[in-house]
Structure formats: C-alpha cells, structure tokens
C-alpha positions in Angstrom: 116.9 170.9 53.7 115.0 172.7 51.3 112.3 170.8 48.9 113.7 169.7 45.7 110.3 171.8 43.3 109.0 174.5 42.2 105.7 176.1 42.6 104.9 175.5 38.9 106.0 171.8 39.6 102.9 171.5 42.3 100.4 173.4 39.8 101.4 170.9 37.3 101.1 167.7 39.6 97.3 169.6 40.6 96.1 169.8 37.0 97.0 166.3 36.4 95.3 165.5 39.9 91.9 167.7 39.3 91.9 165.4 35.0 91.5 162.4 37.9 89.3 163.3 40.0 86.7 164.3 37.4 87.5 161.0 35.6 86.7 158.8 38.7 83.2 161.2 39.4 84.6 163.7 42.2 82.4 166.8 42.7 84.4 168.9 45.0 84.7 172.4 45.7 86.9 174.9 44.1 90.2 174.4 45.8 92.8 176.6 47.1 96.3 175.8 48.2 98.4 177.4 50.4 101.9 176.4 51.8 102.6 176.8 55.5 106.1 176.4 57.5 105.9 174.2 60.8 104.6 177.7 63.2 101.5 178.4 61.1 100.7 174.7 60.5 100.8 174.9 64.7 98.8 177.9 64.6 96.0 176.3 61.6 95.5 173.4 64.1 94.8 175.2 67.2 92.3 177.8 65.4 90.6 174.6 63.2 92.2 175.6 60.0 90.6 178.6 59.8 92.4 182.2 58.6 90.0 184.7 60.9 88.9 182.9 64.7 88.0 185.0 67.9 90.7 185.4 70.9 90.6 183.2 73.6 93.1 181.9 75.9 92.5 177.9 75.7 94.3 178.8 72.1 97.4 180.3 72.8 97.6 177.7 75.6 96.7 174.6 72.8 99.3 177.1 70.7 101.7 176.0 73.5 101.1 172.6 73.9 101.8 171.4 70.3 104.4 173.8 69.8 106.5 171.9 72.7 105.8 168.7 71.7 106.4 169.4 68.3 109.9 170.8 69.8 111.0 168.3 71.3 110.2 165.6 68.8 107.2 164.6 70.7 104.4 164.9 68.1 104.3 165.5 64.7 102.1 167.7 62.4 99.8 166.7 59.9 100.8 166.5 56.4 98.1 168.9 55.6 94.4 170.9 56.8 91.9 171.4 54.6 88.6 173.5 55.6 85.1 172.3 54.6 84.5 176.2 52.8 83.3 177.2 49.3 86.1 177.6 47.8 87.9 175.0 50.1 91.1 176.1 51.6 93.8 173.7 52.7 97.6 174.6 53.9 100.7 172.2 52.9 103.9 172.1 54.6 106.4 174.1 52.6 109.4 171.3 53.6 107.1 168.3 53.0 109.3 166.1 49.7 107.6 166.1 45.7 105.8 162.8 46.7 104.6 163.7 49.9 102.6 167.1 48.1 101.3 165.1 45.5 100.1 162.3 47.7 99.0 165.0 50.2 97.1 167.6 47.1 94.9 164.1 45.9 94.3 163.7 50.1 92.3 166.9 49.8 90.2 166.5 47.1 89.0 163.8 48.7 88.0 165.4 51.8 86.5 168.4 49.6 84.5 166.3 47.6 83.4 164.4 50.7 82.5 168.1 52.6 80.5 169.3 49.4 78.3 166.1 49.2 78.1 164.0 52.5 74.7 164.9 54.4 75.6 166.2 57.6 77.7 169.2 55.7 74.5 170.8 54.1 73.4 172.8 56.9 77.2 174.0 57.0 76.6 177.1 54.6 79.9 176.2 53.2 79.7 179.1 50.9 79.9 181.6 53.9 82.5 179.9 56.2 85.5 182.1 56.1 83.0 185.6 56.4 81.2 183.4 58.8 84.0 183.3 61.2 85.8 186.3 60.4 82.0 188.3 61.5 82.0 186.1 64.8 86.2 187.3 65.6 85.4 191.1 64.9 82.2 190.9 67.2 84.4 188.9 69.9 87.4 191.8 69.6 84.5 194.3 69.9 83.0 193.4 73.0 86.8 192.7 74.1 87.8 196.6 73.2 84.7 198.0 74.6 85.0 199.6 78.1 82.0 198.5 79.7 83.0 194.9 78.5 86.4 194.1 78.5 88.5 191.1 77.9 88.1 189.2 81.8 84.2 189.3 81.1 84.3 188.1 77.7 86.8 185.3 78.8 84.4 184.1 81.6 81.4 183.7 79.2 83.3 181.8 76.6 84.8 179.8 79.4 81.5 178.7 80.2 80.0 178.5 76.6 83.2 176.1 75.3 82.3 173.7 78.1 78.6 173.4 77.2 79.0 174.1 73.1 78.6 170.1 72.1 75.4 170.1 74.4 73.4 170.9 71.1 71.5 168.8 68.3 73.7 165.8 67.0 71.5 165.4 63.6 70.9 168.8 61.7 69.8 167.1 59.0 66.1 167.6 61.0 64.7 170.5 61.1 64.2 171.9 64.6 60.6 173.1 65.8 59.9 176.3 66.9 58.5 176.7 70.7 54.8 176.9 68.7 55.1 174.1 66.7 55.9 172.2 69.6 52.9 173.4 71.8 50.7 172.4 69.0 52.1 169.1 68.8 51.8 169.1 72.7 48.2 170.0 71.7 47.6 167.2 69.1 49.2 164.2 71.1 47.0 164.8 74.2 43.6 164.6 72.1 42.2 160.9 72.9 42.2 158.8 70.1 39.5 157.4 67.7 39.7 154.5 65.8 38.4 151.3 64.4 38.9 149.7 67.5 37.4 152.3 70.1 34.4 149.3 71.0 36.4 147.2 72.2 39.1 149.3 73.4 38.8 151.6 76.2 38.9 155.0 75.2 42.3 156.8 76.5 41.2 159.7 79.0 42.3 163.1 78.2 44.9 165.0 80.1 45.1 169.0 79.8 48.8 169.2 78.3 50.6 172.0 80.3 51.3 174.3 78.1 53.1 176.9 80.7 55.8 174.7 80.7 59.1 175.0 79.2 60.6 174.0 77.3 57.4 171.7 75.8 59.4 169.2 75.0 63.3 168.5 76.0 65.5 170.8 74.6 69.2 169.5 73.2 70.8 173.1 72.7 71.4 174.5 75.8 73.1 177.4 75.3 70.6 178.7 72.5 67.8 177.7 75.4 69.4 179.5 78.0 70.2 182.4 75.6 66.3 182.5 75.0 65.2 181.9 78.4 67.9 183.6 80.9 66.2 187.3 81.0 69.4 188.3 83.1 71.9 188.1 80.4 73.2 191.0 78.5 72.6 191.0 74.8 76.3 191.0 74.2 76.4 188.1 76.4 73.8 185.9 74.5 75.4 187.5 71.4 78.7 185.2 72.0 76.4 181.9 73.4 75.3 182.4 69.6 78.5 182.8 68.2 80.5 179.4 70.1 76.9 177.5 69.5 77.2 178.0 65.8 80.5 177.8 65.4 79.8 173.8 67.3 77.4 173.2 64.7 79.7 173.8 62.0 82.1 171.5 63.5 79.7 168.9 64.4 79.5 167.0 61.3 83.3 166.8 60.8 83.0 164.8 64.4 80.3 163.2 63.3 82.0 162.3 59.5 85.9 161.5 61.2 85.9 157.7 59.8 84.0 158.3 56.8 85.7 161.4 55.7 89.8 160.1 56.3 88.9 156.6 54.7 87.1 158.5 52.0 90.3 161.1 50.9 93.1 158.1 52.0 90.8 155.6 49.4 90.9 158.3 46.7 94.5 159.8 46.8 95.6 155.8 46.5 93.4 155.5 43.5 94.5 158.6 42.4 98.5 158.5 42.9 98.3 155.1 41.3 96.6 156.3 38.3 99.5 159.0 37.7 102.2 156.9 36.5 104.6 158.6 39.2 108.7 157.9 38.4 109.8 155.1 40.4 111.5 157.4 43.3 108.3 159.5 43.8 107.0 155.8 43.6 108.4 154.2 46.3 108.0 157.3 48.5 104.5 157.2 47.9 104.3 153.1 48.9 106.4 154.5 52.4 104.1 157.5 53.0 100.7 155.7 52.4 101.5 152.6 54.7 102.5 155.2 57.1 99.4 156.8 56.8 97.0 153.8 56.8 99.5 151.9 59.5 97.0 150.7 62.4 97.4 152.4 65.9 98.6 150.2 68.5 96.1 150.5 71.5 93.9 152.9 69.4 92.1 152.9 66.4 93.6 154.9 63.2 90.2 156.0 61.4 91.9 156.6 58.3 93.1 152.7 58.2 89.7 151.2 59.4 87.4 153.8 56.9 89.8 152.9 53.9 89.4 149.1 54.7 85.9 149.6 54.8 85.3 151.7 51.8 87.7 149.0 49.7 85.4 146.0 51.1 82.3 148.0 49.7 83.3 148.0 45.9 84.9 144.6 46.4 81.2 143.5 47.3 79.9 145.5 45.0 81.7 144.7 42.4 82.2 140.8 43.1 78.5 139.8 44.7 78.3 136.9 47.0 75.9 134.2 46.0 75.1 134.0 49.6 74.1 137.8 50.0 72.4 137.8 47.6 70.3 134.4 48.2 69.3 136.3 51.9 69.0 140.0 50.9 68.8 140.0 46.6 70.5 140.9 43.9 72.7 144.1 44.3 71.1 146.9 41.5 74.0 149.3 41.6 77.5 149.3 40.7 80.2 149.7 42.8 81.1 153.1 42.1 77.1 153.7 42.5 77.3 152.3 46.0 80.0 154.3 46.6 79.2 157.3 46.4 75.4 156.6 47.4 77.3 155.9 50.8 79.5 158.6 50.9 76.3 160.9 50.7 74.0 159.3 53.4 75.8 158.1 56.1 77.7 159.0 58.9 80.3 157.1 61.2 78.1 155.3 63.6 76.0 154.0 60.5 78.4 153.7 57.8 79.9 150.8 61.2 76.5 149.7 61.8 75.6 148.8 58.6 79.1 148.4 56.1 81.6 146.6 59.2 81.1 142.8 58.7 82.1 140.4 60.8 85.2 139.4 58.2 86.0 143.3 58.8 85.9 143.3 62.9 88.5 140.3 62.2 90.9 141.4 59.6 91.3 144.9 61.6 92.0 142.7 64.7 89.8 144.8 66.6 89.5 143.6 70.2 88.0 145.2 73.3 89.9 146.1 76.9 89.5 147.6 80.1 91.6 148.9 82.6 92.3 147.1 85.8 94.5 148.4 88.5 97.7 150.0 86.1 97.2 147.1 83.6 95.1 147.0 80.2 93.3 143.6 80.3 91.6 142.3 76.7 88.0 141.8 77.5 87.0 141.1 74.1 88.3 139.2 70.7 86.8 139.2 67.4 85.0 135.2 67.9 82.0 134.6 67.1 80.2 135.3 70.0 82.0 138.8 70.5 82.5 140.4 67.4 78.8 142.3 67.5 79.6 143.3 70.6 83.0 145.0 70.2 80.5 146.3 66.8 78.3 148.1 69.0 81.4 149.4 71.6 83.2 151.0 68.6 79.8 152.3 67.1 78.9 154.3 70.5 82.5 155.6 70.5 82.1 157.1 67.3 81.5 160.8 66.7 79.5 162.5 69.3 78.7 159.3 71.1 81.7 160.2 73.7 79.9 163.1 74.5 76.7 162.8 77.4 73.6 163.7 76.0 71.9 165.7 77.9 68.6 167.7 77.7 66.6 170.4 79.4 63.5 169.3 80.4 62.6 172.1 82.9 63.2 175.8 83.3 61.2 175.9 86.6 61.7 172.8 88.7 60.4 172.6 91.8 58.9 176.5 91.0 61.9 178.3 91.9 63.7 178.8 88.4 65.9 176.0 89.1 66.8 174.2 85.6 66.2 170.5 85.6 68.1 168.8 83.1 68.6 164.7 82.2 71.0 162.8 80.7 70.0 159.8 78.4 72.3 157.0 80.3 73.5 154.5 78.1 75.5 152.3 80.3 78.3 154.6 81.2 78.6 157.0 83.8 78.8 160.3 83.8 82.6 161.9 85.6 81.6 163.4 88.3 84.2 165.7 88.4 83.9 166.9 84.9 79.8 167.2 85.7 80.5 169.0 88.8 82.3 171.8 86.7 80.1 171.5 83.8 77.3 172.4 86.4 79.2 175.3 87.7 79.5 176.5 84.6 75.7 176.3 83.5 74.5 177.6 86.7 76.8 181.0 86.1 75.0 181.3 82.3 71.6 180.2 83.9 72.3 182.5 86.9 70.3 180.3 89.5 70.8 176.6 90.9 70.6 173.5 88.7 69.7 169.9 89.0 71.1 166.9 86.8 69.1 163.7 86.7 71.4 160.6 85.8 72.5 157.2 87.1 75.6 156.6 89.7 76.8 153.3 90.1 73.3 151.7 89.0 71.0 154.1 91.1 69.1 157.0 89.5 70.3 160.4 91.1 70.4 164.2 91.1 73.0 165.9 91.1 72.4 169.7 91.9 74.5 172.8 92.4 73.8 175.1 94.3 75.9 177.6 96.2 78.7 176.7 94.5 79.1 173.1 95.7 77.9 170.1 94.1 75.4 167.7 95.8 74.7 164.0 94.5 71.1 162.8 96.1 69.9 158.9 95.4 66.6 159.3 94.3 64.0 157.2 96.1 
C-alpha cells in the first residue's frame, strides 16, 4: 500500500526536525535525502551506501544473499543508510509510514552530527567522499577494460587485498612515521643513557641498531607495506592495494564508533520526536517503532539499545551527581549536555565501555557471558559481583576491531631469503587456522614469496608458514 504523504509533507516534518537539532546543540553536516524502494535499499547496503563503488563479484553475490532473504521474509532492511560525507547523504524507504520517516529523518541527524564531530572521522576527508570513491570505481573499470589487464586479474588482486584490507592501523588519530623518522628514532633509543643516577647505576652498553632492516619497527598496514616493498608488483596492481587500503580506513571508524554512533542518533531522534508534539496516531507509531528499535537482541547484543542506555545514564549522572562519586572522584564541573557531547567527541566503543558502563549498567542490560559446549550454549558468566568486570572486559575486546587479529610485519627478510615474518599480538584467543591458512595464501600471492606467522596454538608459541601452497604449523622450541 502506498504511503499516506507527500514530498512537501517530509520537507515540512525536516524543517521542524533541523529548528531541533540546532536547539539541543547539533552541528551536523548539510543533509540530503533521498528515497529508495526495497532493490536499491538492497543495492545501498551491499556497496556501503555509497552512489559510485568499484565492481567486484563478493557484491553481486552479497546483492544475492539479502535479496533472498529479504524474499522470502527472512531478513529485513534497515529503516534507512546514511553516509558519513560532506554533504551527508542518506536513502529512506519510499513505503516506510509518516511516523516511521519522521522518526527515521531525526535518526540521521544524529548519525551526521556524530560523523562531523566524533574523533576517529577526522582523517575521513568527509568533504571528498563521494569523488573519493567515484575516482577509485573509474580507476577499477579502467584496469578492468584495459587488454593487458582484464577483469580475472583485477578480480584476483582484490580477492587478495579484501582479505587483508582490516590488517592496517586501528587509531588514525596518530600520525604514522615515515620509514626515516623511524630509523632515527631507532637511532635515538639505542644511545646509552645519562642521567642522575649513572654512579650508581651501571651504564646500559650500546648496541649498533640495524638499520638494514625492514620495516624498523613493526608495521600494521600490510598491504601499503607490501605495496612499498614487493618490487614484483605492477603499478596497476599496487594502484588497487591503495585503493581497498583506503577505502578500509574510511570505514574503520564507523567499526570502531558502531555503539557510540547508533546510541548517539537512537538518543537524539527520541529527544527529538518527543519534542515535536506529534498527533496521537503518529504518536503511538512512534512508541511501537522506537521500542522496536531499542528492543534487546536475544543471544546478541543490540548496540543501538546498550549505547542509548548508556548515553541516558550519562546525563542522569550528570545532571543528578552522586554524593558518593563525588566524595571518591570530585565534584562534576560540567553539565550534562557538556559531558555529552565532550563524550561524543573523544571516545570510541571500547572506551566509551571502559570508562561510561557501570556496574548498575552491566546489570540492568542483563548482560551475561556464554560459551558453546557440544551443540548447547552454556552461561559462563552473570552480572554478580565478582563477574560483572569480567563480562566488562569480554564485551570491551569484542567491540570494534577487537574481533579482528592484529597482526604486524616485523620482517621483510627472515631467515635472508625474502621470506616475510609477521606476528600476531595474542590476547587469549586463537587464531582459525583455517581462515589463517587462506589469509596466508593470500599474502604470499601479493608478497610473491613464502611467509611465516608467529602466534600461539593451544598455549604453545608457533609458526605457521606457507610455502608451496600448503600451510605448515611448527611448535617453536
């Protein structure tokens, strides 16, 4: 059935919206609207939201996917996208009810004030998204058309580039060093020492740093590394590690932000849509779609339901200070609103958990901890008061990129033969083998000789190398 407004009806609801959202402090970007039926809502969400993307097949296959679950009544589709981009760009649903728009237009203003003015979105360049990616897809289709290239060769290095594109620097907010700023720093930390103490302390002896080796100091982006350091590749082929390596650093602080940014928008539109006055059918839609959105996951975690819970605990301490708090810590100097958006500007998930998710919070979400056992999910945790830090820190390094290994080049020449020697910082978990075994295969075809992982199996440091097409785990001595 066809929705019951006009276009003018929407651009009237806006204006009222945008009168809000400068009233409560809002600073988002310019915003842009467009409305969408169900196939290019499918086809947003496969390409990120974004109008221009480069061809690959994982698309049309994710394409697939949703489109058949979405068929047979097996998945829904999000009520709307919105792109962090100067001006933003978001899609609505053309069938989606009166309420549901309105609800779904004061959504995004809350994610495109979040984009412009979190932290991790700075190094974005939101102002050159959409030319950004539209530069990348007619580079892509050029190397596709080209003769010499063609599409099977093109396929087989994005292949291996999407499989290594979250290998890469977690915080951008720090600037990277070049290779010669490293060296000197190299330089500086092997000079011995003087001090005060240098009498009575023996003098540290000085080791020659060795400056022939590379990378001087592990490396987190691997494709840009391998890009650099592979003299075999082709420029168009280090051309496209570029491309899918940027493109993962754009994205990186929406993973990073997912908590943050939902509670964030789902906190604001409830503000905002009660601030409106809406008539008492658009009303009691709104009370339905809200709770639906903010209804906690069974099994799961719904981020927009835990970072709104969060967010509302904040100005409630804020704005009502415990005597207690304040006896251990000191008076709180800003205001609610203050704090608020002091937080939405300098944190990111697995802070914004670490330092705003109280032990009240752990216990009101009912957030509890389980492993699987044979076919059965077996609680291993409850929110008591010996637990509740500990399902804390389990949530806090499931956050973000924290379900991603990091892993880091630390040799471009192991054992002198140009075999790359990578580690991974183990922090309790595992790696899959079989997702590292064709992870490896993958970076030895961009590296284009053997390569060697150093992590820890079943409590015991190992290496696991490939080489010849076949994975090898060896328990190191």
């Amino acid at each position: 059935m066809a929705a019951q407004y006009t276009l003018e009806d929407l651009q009237e609801w806006n204006q009222r919206i945008v009168e809000l959202v400068k009233q409560y402090g809002l600073d988002p970007y310019p915003q842009e609207f467009e409305m969408c039926d169900h196939e290019e809502m499918l086809s947003y969400m496969v390409y990120s939201g974004m109008p221009s993307h480069y061809p690959h097949w994982s698309y049309g296959k994710g394409f697939e996917k949703l489109k058949t679950l979405y068929d047979y009544g097996l998945s829904g589709l999000p009520y709307e996208m919105v792109i962090n981009s100067n001006p933003s760009i978001a899609y609505l649903m053309r069938d989606s009810s009166l309420a549901l728009q309105v609800l779904t237009i004061a959504h995004v203003y809350g994610h495109s004030d979040f984009f412009k003015n979190n932290f991790t979105f700075k190094t974005t360049h939101a102002e050159y998204t959409i030319e950004t990616f539209k530069a990348h897809a007619n580079r892509v289709r050029h190397y596709v058309e080209d003769p010499s290239i063609g599409l099977e060769k093109v396929e087989r290095i994005l292949d291996a580039a999407h499989a290594l594109s979250l290998q890469c620097r977690r915080n951008l907010s720090i600037r990277k060093q070049s290779e010669e700023e490293q060296l000197e720093a190299k330089l500086d930390e092997s000079k011995p020492i003087l001090d005060a103490f240098q009498s009575i302390h023996r003098r540290k002896e000085w080791v020659a740093p060795d400056l022939l080796k590379v990378p001087p100091y592990p490396e987190e982006d691997i494709l840009i590394f391998i890009r650099d350091h592979n003299p075999q590749l082709a420029e168009w082929e280090k051309d496209l590690l570029t491309i899918v390596h940027q493109q993962a650093q754009y994205f990186i602080p929406q993973i990073e932000t997912k908590i943050m940014n939902e509670g964030w928008a789902s906190f604001w539109h409830k503000r905002i849509l009660e601030a409106l006055e809406l008539p008492q059918d658009l009303r009691m839609e709104f009370i339905v779609r809200h709770t639906q959105v903010l209804c906690p996951s069974p099994g799961g975690l719904n981020p927009y339901h835990v970072g709104m819970k969060i967010w509302e605990d904040i100005e409630r301490r804020w704005s009502h200070p415990d005597p207690e708090e304040e006896k251990e810590f000191g008076p709180k100097k800003k205001s609610a609103v203050e704090k608020l958006f002091e937080v939405r500007e300098v944190e990111r998930d697995s802070s914004f958990l670490r330092r705003y998710l109280t032990e009240q919070l752990v216990r009101d979400l009912n957030l509890f901890e389980y492993q699987a056992r044979g076919n059965d999910q077996v609680i291993t945790r409850v929110a008591d008061a010996e637990s509740w830090r500990a399902i804390k820190d389990t949530l806090i390094q499931n956050v973000g990129t924290g379900t991603t290994p990091a892993i880091k080049v630390e040799d471009a020449d192991y054992n002198n033969n140009r075999t790359l020697f990578l580690k991974h910082s183990h922090d309790g978990r595992d790696l899959q083998l079989e997702y590292a075994e064709k992870t490896l295969q993958y970076l030895q075809q961009l590296w284009g000789r053997d390569v060697a992982l150093e992590t820890i199996v079943n409590g015991r440091t190992s290496l696991l190398c490939f080489a010849g097409n076949k994975l090898t785990v060896k328990p190191e001595s």
